[in-house]
C-alpha positions, 0 to 999 in steps of 0.5 A: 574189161575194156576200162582195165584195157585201157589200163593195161596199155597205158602201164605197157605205154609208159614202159615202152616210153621209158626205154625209147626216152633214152634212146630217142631225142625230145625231137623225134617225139615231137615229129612222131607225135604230130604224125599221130595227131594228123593220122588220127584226124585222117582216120575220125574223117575216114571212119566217118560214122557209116558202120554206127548205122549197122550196130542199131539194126534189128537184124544182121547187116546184109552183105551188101551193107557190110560191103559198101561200108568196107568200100567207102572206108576203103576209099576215104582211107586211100585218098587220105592216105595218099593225100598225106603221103603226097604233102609229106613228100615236101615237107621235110622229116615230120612229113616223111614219117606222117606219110609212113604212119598214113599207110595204117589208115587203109589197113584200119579200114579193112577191119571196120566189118569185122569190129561191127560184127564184134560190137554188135555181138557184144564181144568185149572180152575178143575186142578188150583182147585184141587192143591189148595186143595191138597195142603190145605189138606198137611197143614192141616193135618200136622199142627193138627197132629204134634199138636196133638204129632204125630212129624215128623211122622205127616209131613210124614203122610200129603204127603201121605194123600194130594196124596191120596185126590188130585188123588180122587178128579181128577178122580171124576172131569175127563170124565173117569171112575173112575177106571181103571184097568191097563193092558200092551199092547205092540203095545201102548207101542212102540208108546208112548217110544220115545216122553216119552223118549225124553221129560223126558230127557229135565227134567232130563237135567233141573236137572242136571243143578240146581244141577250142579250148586249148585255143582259148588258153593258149590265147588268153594265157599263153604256153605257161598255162596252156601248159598247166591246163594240158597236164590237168587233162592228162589227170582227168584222163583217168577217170575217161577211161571208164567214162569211154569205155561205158560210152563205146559200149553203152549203145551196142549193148541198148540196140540189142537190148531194145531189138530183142524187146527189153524194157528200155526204162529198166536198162537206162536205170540200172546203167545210170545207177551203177555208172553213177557210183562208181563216178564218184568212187573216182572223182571225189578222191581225185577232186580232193586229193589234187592240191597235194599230188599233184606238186609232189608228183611234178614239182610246185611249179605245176601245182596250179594245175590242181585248181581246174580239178576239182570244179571239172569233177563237180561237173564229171560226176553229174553229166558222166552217169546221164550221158552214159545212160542217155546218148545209148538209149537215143542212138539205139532209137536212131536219134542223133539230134539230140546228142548233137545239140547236147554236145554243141551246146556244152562246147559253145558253153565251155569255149565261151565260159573259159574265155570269160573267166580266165583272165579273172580267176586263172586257170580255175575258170576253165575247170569252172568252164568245164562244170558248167558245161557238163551241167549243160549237157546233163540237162539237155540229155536229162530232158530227152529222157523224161520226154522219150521214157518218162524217167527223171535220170537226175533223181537216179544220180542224186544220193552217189553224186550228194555223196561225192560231195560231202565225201570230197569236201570233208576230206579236203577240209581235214589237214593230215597230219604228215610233213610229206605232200605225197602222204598227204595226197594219198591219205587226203584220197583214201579220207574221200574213198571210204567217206564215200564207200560209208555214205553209199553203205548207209544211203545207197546199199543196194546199188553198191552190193550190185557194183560189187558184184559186178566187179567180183564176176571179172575176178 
């Protein structure tokens, strides 16, 4: 649900971008896009990880803890907010139109116990429903503002307002009173630092690494390739979506399991399986297929930016699964030592590989980079379970993983037989999907039946 929420906002994004494309110059974009960087910096800081605390309690957060959770976002939201409405005052239009945009990061805060309580009920469909509409109300209201001569100022205006609807709209669906006061208890406090700590540590080594590398990039082979490497992200995207929204619900859904007393073991190996298959449904299509989309999408000129997609799939379709399947099963033990040092790890490794090779294979070593990272953090995670659960995870991923493989280089090695680059992509990707679809009916029927029905449920 939340995979196909993502989908939804994005087709509702792109629409709206249309529209406000041709009203609005590439400046505008520009200022409103670095407001929403530094915004969403402001908000990873003052989220800070406390609420991830609540979600592996065996029991319902206390009023106290859900109090002092609202309380220390409050506070942190406000200070930064203010912070940014201060240096925003002196620094022109992209500071005035940060410091409206702020204004969202205390209203995000008023909603954080009402999404614990969601998240620890499991109530995605709720969640999946209301990001939609929020995201419904950002489009629409910048498009009929900035149409109606507000500029800029209306775009700003649309993320304050979306903040304001989305944290209404979660605390009329949550089972907690709709207010709150927020009120600082010491005692709760102490218990609720050090896994916050450590789990927003994990983000924070996941930034470090995007931005390293686009550092490195940047430095190695300026905008030109900075450039190629952007848009092959933005394609890789895709497949994340799935990816985050297995990650965001992996670890509520294995603390509740784990505190009504499931079999743990079980549960990592279902959702390493499935997530597994369904990988290499996206990836090996994708790795297959970029060579030709992509210059038939964009133009020749961005057809280098196919070269890193293939190895970052190779490496997306291992670690994808076992990290899913892992980091849940560790958070919902109270373990965020072993996360960190994966995620550190694999950041040191991708930071320092694609420094390596750039200069001697362009930018292909950065998807190769990207490969040998993601091994990295698969081995890592893999160790941990074998250790926590006696269970070899890699076993679990071996046959839809061998079968991304085969499937994606037997699809590349096939020359279609169209002039067209777009058909050529499109028949290249569906040569990958029923390659992969056939060697999982012969070799992996069971799981693919499973996914399957999985999927016929949503309909």
């Amino acid at each position: 649900m939340l995979t196909m929420r993502a989908a939804a906002g994005q087709v509702v994004a792109f629409a709206s971008t249309i529209v406000l494309a041709h009203l609005l110059s590439p400046t505008a974009f520009g200022v409103v896009a670095f407001g929403a960087t530094v915004v969403a910096i402001g908000n990873f800081f003052a989220d800070g990880g406390l609420g991830m605390s609540l979600i592996r309690k065996a029991t319902d957060p206390t009023v106290d803890e859900l109090r002092t959770l609202l309380a220390l976002q409050l506070m942190a939201a406000l200070v930064i907010a203010l912070g940014l409405a201060l240096a925003g005052s002196r620094t022109g239009t992209a500071g005035a139109v940060t410091a409206i945009m702020a204004c969202s990061l205390p209203l995000l805060a008023l909603r954080s116990p009402h999404a614990i309580a969601l998240e620890r009920a499991l109530e995605y469909r709720t969640i999946a429903t209301i990001e939609f509409t929020e995201s419904l109300v950002y489009s629409g209201w910048a498009v009929a503002t900035v149409w109606a001569g507000w500029g800029v100022w209306g775009l700003a205006s649309a993320a304050v307002v979306s903040a304001l609807a989305g944290s209404v709209l979660m605390a009329v669906a949550s089972p907690l009173s709709m207010l709150m006061p927020p009120r600082l208890v010491r005692s709760t406090l102490r218990s609720m630092l050090a896994f916050g700590m450590g789990y927003q540590a994990v983000g924070v080594v996941s930034l470090v690494r995007i931005q390293g590398v686009n550092l490195v990039v940047a430095a190695v082979g300026g905008e030109h390739l900075l450039g190629l490497w952007s848009l092959a992200q933005r394609l890789l995207q895709v497949p994340f979506w799935m990816f985050n929204a297995l990650w965001r619900v992996s670890y509520p859904t294995m603390a509740r399991l784990r505190a009504l007393g499931e079999d743990m073991r079980g549960t990592v190996e279902g959702f390493a399986r499935l997530t597994a298959l369904a990988a290499g449904a996206a990836l090996a299509p994708l790795a297959s297929s970029a060579h030709y989309l992509i210059p038939a999408m964009f133009g020749n000129r961005w057809a280098p930016a196919a070269a890193p997609l293939a190895w970052a799939s190779a490496g997306l379709v291992v670690s994808g699964p076992i990290s899913v399947a892992t980091s849940g099963f560790l958070y919902s033990k109270g373990d965020v030592r072993t996360p960190l040092r994966a995620s550190t790890t694999s950041a040191t490794v991708f930071v320092g590989l694609t420094a390596a090779l750039l200069g001697p294979i362009g930018i292909a070593g950065a998807g190769v980079a990207w490969m040998f990272a993601s091994l990295t953090e698969a081995v890592i995670f893999g160790r941990a379970l074998r250790r926590y659960a006696n269970l070899a995870v890699e076993r679990l991923v071996c046959v839809p993983v061998a079968a991304a493989f085969v499937s994606a280089v037997l699809a590349y090695a096939l020359r279609p037989p169209f002039s067209s680059q777009l058909a050529d992509g499109i028949a290249t990707a569906t040569v990958a999907l029923i390659a992969y679809l056939s060697l999982s009916l012969a070799f992996n029927r069971t799981d693919l039946f499973k996914l399957l029905r999985r999927l016929r449920s949503f309909a």
